[in-house]
TORKE-375721 format. One line per field, with one value per residue (C-alpha): residue number from 0; residue in three letters; x, y, z. Coordinates in steps of 0.1 Angstrom, whole numbers, padded with zeros to 4 digits. Example, Ala and Ser with C-alpha at 12.3 -4.5 7.8 and 13.67 -1.06 7.14 Angstrom:
2
bavex c(0 1)
minu c(ALA SER)
xx c(0123 0137)
yy c(-0045 -0011)
zz c(0078 0071)
//
This chain:
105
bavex c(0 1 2 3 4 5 6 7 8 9 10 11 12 13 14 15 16 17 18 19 20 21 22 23 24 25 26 27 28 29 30 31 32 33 34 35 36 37 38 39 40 41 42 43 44 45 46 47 48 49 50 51 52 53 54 55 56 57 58 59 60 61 62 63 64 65 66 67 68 69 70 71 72 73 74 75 76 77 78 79 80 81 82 83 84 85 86 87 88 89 90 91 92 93 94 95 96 97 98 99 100 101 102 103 104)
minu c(UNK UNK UNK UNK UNK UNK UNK UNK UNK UNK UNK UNK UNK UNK UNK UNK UNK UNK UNK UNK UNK UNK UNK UNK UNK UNK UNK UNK UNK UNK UNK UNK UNK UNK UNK UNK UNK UNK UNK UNK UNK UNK UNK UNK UNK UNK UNK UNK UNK UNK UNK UNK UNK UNK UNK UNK UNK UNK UNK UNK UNK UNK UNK UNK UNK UNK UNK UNK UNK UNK UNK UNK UNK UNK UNK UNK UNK UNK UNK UNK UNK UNK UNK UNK UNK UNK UNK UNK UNK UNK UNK UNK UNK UNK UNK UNK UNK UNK UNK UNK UNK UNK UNK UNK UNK)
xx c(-0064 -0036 -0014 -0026 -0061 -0085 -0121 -0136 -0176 -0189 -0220 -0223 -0253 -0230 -0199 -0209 -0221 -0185 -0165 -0148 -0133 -0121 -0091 -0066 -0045 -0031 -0051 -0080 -0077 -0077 -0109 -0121 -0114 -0126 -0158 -0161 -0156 -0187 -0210 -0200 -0174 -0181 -0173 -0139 -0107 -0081 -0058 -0080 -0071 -0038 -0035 -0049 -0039 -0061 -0090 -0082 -0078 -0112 -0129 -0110 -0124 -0158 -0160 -0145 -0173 -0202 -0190 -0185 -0221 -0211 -0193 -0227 -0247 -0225 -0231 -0271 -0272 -0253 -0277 -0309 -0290 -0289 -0321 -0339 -0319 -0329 -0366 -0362 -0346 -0374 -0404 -0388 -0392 -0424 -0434 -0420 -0435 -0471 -0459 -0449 -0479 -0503 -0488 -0484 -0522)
yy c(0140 0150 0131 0156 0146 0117 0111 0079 0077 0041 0027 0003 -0014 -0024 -0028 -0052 -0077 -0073 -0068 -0096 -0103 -0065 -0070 -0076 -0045 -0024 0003 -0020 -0034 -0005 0005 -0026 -0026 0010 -0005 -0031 -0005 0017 -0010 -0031 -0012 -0041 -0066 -0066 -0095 -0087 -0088 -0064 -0043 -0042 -0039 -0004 0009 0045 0021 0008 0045 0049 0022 0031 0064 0052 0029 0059 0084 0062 0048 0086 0098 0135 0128 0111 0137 0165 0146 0144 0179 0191 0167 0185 0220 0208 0194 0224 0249 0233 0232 0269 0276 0258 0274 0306 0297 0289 0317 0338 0315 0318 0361 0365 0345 0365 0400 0389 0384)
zz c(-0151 -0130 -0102 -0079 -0079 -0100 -0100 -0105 -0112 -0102 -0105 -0072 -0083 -0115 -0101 -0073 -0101 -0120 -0092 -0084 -0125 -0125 -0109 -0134 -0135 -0101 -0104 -0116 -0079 -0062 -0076 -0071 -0033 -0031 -0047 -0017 0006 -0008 -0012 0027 0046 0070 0036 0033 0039 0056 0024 0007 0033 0034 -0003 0001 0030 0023 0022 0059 0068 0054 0075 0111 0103 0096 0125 0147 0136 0141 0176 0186 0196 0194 0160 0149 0164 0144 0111 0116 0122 0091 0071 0087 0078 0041 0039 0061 0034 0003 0016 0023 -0013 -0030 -0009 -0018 -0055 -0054 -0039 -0067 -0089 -0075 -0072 -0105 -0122 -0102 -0115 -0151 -0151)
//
């Protein structure tokens, strides 16, 4: 990995059961309180927050977006506009499917 960017793959489910004896190093912490974060933004102590001041970030700007109805209402939509294409892509494949199977027989 770089300094410019890291990626961490966490299994919430996992880590919620481990969480709270994974915090012996720093960056072991930060994790850890990211891990919180994921699992109950609501969740977290007020120390936890201030240890990880991109985690408070994180929850004012959750607790921003889902008091703001147009913010919320922005968000919905995009999700429809994924959903609505993916349905699209994979009607369009069947199709061909069904096409193709017809012309090879």
């Amino acid at each position: 990995m770089t300094n410019v960017f890291e990626l961490h793959i966490i299994n919430l489910r996992k880590a919620e059961k481990v969480i709270d004896n994974y915090i012996e190093l720093e960056e072991d912490r930060k994790l850890a309180i990211w891990s919180k974060f994921l699992i109950n933004p609501d969740g977290l102590e007020v120390f936890e927050l201030k240890k990880n001041p991109n985690v408070k970030i994180a929850k004012d700007e959750l607790g921003g977006m889902s008091r703001d109805a147009y913010e919320r209402k922005l968000a919905e939509l995009r999700e429809k506009a994924i959903m609505d294409e993916k349905s699209f892509k994979s009607y369009g494949y069947d199709l061909g499917m069904e096409d193709g199977i017809k012309k090879r027989y």
